[in-house]
C-alpha positions as CSV (number, residue, x, y, z in Angstrom):
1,X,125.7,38.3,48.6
2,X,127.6,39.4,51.6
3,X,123.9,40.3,53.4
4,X,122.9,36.8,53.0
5,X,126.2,35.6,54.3
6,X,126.2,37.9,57.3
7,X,122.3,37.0,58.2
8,X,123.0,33.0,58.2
9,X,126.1,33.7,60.0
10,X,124.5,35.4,62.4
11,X,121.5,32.9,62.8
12,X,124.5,30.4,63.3
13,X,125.5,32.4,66.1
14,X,121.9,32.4,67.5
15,X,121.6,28.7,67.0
16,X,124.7,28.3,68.8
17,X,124.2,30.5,72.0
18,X,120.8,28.9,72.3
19,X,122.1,25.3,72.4
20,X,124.7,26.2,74.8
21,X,122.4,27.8,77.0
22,X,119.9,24.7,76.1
23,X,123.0,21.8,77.4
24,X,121.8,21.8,80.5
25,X,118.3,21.3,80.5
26,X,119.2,19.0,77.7
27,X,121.5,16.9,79.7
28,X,118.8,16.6,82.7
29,X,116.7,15.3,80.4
30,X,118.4,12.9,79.1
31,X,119.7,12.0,82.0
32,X,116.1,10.4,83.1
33,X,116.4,8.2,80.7
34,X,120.2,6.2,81.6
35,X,120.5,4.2,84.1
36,X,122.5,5.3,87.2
37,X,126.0,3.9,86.0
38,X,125.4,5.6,82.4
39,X,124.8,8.9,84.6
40,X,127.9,8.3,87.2
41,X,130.3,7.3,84.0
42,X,133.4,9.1,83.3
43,X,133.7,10.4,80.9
44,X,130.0,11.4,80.2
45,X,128.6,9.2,77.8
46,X,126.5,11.0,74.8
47,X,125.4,7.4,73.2
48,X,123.7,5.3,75.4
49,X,120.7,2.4,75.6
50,X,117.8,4.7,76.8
51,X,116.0,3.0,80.1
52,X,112.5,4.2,81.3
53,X,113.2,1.9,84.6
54,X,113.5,5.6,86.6
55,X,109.8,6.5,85.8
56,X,108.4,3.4,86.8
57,X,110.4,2.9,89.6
58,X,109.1,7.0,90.4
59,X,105.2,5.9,90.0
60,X,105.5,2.3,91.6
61,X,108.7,2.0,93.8
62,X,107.6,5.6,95.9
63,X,104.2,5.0,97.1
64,X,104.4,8.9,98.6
65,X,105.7,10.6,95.5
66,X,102.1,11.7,94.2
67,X,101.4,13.0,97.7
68,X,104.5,14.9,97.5
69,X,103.4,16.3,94.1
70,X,100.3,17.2,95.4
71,X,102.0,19.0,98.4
72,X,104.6,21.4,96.0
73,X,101.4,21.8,93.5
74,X,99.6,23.3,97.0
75,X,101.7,25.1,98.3
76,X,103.0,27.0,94.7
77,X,99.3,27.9,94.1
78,X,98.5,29.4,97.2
79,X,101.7,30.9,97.4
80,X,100.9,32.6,94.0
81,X,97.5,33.5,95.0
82,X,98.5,35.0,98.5
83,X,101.5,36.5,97.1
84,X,100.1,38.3,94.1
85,X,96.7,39.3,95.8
86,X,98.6,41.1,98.5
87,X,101.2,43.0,96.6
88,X,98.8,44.0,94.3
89,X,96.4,45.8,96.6
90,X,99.1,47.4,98.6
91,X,100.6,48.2,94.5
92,X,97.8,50.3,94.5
93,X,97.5,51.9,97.4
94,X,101.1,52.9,97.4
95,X,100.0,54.4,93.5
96,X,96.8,55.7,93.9
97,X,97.3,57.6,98.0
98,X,101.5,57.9,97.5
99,X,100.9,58.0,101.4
100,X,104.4,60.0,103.0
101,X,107.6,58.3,102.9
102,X,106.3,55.7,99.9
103,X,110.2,56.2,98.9
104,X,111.6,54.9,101.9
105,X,108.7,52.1,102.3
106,X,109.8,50.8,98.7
107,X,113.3,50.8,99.8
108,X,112.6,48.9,103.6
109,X,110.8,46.4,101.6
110,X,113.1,45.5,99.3
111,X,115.6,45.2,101.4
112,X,114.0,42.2,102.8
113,X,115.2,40.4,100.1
114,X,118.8,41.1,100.5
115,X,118.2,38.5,103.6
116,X,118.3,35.2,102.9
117,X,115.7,32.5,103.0
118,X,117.8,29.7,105.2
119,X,118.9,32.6,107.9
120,X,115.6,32.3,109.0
121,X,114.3,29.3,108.4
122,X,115.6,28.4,112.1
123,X,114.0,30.8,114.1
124,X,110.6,30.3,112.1
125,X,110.8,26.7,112.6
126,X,110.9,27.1,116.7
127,X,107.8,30.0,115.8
128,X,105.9,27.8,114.1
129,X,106.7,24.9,116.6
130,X,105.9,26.7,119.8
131,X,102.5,27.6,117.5
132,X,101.8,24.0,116.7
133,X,102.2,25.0,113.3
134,X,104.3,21.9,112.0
135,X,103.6,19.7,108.8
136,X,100.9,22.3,107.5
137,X,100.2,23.8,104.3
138,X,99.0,27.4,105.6
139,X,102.2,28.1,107.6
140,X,104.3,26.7,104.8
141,X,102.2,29.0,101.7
142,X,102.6,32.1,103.9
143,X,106.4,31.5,104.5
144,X,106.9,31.4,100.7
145,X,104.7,34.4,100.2
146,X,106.4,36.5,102.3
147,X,109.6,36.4,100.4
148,X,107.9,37.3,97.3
149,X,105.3,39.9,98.4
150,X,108.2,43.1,99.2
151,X,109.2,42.5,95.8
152,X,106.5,42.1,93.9
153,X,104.9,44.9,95.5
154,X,107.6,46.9,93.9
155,X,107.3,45.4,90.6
156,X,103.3,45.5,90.5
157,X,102.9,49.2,91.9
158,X,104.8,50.8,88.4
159,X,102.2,49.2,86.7
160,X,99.7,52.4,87.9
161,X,102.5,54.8,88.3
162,X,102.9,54.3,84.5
163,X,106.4,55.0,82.5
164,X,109.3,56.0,84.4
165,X,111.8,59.0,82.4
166,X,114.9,59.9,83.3
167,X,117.8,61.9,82.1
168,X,121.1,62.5,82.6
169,X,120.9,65.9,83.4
170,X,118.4,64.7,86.1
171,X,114.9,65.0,84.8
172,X,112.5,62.6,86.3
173,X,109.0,61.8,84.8
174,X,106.6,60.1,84.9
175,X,104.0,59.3,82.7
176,X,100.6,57.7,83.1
177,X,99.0,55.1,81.4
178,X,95.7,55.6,79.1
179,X,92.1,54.2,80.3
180,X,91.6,51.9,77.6
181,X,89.5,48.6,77.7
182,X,92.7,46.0,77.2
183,X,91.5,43.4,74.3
184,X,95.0,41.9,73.8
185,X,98.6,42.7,75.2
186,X,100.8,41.2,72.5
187,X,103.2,43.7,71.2
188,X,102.3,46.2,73.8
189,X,105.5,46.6,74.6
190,X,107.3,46.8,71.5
191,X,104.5,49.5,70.2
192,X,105.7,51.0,73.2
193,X,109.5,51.3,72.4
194,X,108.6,52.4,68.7
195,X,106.6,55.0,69.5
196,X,109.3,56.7,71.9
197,X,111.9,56.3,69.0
198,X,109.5,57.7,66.5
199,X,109.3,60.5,68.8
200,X,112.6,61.0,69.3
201,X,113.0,60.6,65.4
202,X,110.7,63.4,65.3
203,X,112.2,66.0,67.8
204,X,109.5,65.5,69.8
205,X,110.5,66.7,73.5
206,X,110.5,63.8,76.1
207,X,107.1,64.8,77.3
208,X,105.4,64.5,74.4
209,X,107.6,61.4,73.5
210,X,106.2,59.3,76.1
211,X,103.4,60.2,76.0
212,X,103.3,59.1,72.3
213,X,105.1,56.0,73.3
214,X,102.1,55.3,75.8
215,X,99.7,56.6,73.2
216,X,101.2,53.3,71.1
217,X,101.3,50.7,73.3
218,X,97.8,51.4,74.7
219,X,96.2,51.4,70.8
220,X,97.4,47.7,70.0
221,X,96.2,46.8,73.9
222,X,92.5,47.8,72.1
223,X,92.8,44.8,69.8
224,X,94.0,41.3,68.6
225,X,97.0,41.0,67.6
226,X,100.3,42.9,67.6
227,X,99.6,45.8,65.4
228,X,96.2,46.3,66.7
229,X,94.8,50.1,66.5
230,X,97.7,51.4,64.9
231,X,96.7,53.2,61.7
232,X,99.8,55.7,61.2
233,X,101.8,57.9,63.0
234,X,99.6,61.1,63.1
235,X,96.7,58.6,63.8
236,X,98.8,57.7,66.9
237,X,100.2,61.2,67.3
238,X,96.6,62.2,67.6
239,X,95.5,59.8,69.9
240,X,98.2,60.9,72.6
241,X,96.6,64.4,72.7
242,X,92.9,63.9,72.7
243,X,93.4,60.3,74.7
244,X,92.1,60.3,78.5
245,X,94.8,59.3,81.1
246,X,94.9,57.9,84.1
247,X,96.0,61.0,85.4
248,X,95.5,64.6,85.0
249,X,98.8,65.4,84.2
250,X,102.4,64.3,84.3
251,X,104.1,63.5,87.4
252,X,107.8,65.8,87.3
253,X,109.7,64.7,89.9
254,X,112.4,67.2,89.1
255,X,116.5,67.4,88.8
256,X,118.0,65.0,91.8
């Protein structure tokens, strides 16, 4: 009795935090559909005669809007492209050749992203205007990529690296991934997270943990579904040993 109490209490909860986090999404939305003195009225006014006069006057009263659509759809997609297609090759080449001072490469780069954006909008504005770069979409797609490159670049290249380990005594390892042909990624990551607490569960020693936890999350990658490839725990335990790696061994980066 007091289970079922605590569980739709605590979906309650969930339900509640979600609409509050919800409001104001909710409130833009409905917010397209008042008219500009229900939206200017104080106090806010929840019950109101819904109006679709802002869409049409969108489509037919702002002869440039799908012009402008067109531009931001541009300019996100090559931005994207650009931006994912160069972190990820330098991702791997950081990974793969760990070329000297990688550490303090990582660290210069994201660093560019404690500057912000409108500091330098000037100065690249008189760039790009002594260029005769004005009102086009290459300029524009490689300004945005180059605030997202440094970081993604950081992101993308722990993706080769593999799984990260540290302790508070100092250990650092790392751990790489299996070569597996990836079917399906759903519940990768949660395989992942079970199979370092069975591990631990079994007084398994962090090595052989993470190993198991990689062992887990790349067995459901072979298949659909989020259970995919996992049989049991000495199947999986099995797998870790006799699986190939990326690598040829673990990566211990030692006490700092």
């Amino acid at each position: 009795m007091h289970d079922g109490i605590r569980t739709k209490l605590y979906h309650a909860l969930l339900w509640a935090v979600s609409l509050i986090f919800f409001a104001p999404v909710g409130w833009i939305i409905l917010s397209a559909f008042k008219t500009r003195d229900d939206i200017l009225a104080t106090p806010p006014k929840l019950v109101f005669s819904p109006t679709l006069d802002n869409f049409r006057e969108l489509f037919t009263g702002n002869a440039s809007f799908l012009r402008q659509l067109l531009n931001s759809v541009v300019m996100s997609f090559s931005s994207v492209v650009i931006a994912v297609l160069v972190s990820f090759l330098a991702a791997y080449c950081f990974s793969r050749f760990k070329p000297r001072g990688t550490d303090f490469l990582m660290f210069i780069l994201l660093s560019i992203r404690m500057l912000p954006g409108p500091a330098v909008i000037l100065p690249l504005y008189v760039m790009f205007a002594d260029v005769g770069w004005q009102d086009r979409h290459v300029p524009l797609a490689l300004f945005h990529a180059m605030f997202s490159i440094p970081f993604s670049v950081c992101i993308l290249k722990d993706f080769p690296d593999g799984a990260f380990y540290a302790h508070a005594d100092g250990t650092r390892l790392r751990m790489p991934a299996f070569d597996i042909e990836v079917v399906d990624t759903t519940g990768c990551g949660d395989a992942f997270d079970a199979g370092f607490i069975g591990a631990l569960h079994h007084g398994m020693n962090p090595v052989d943990g993470i190993r198991l936890a990689q062992a887990s999350g790349a067995l459901v990658a072979t298949g659909l579904g989020s259970d995919a490839g996992i049989v049991s725990f000495e199947d999986t335990l099995e797998a870790s040993r006799n699986g190939k790696q990326l690598a040829r061994e673990v990566a211990d980066l030692g006490s700092r």
